[in-house]
C-alpha positions, 0 to 999 in steps of 0.5 A: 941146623939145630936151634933151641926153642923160645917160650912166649918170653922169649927165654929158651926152654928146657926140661921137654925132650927133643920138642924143645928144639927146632931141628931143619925146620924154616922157623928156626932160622926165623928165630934165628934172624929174630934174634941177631937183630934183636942183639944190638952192636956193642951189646955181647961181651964176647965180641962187641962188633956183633950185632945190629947197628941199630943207634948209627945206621937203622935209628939215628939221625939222618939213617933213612938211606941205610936203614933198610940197606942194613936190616937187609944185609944182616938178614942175608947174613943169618946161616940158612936164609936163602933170600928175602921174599918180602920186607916191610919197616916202619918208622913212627916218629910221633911214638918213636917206634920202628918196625920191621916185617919179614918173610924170607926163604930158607935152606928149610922153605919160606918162614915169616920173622915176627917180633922185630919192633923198639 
């Protein structure tokens, strides 16, 4: 698997040869799962059923029983995640904010998710 990197904006970078890109390495398909849940459901135009469905089953009102359920399965759905060795979220209703921490096992080896907070 071959992925493009991000910078520290989360832009993907060009213009640096092959160091660039992630090429069968565990922390491009940690980018990887970063980003598909980064994408909100209904947000690219090319087809509006991809993505998380973060305003109906992870942040809405009355989600607590598929929050997790959710975040879980469109993990395991990323190509190259093995499995989830360990899963953390947390939900602050006082500044409304919801995290979600992850380590997970790939085709490549183990790779830690970072970056997954609204």
């Amino acid at each position: 698997m071959r992925l493009r990197k991000f910078d520290d904006n989360a832009d993907y970078r060009f213009g640096q040869g092959a160091s660039q890109f992630w090429k069968d390495q565990p922390d491009g398909v940690a980018q990887k799962v970063g980003q598909r849940l980064q994408l909100w459901r209904g947000q690219w135009y090319l087809d509006s059923g991809e993505g998380m469905p973060w305003q109906t089953r992870v942040l809405g009102n009355r989600t607590a029983d598929t929050r997790d359920p959710s975040i879980r399965a469109h993990v395991l759905a990323t190509t190259g995640v093995k499995k989830i060795t360990a899963y953390s979220s947390n939900l602050d209703r006082d500044s409304r904010a919801f995290g979600v921490g992850l380590t997970i096992d790939t085709i490549y080896g183990p790779a830690t998710v970072t970056g997954v907070n609204f």
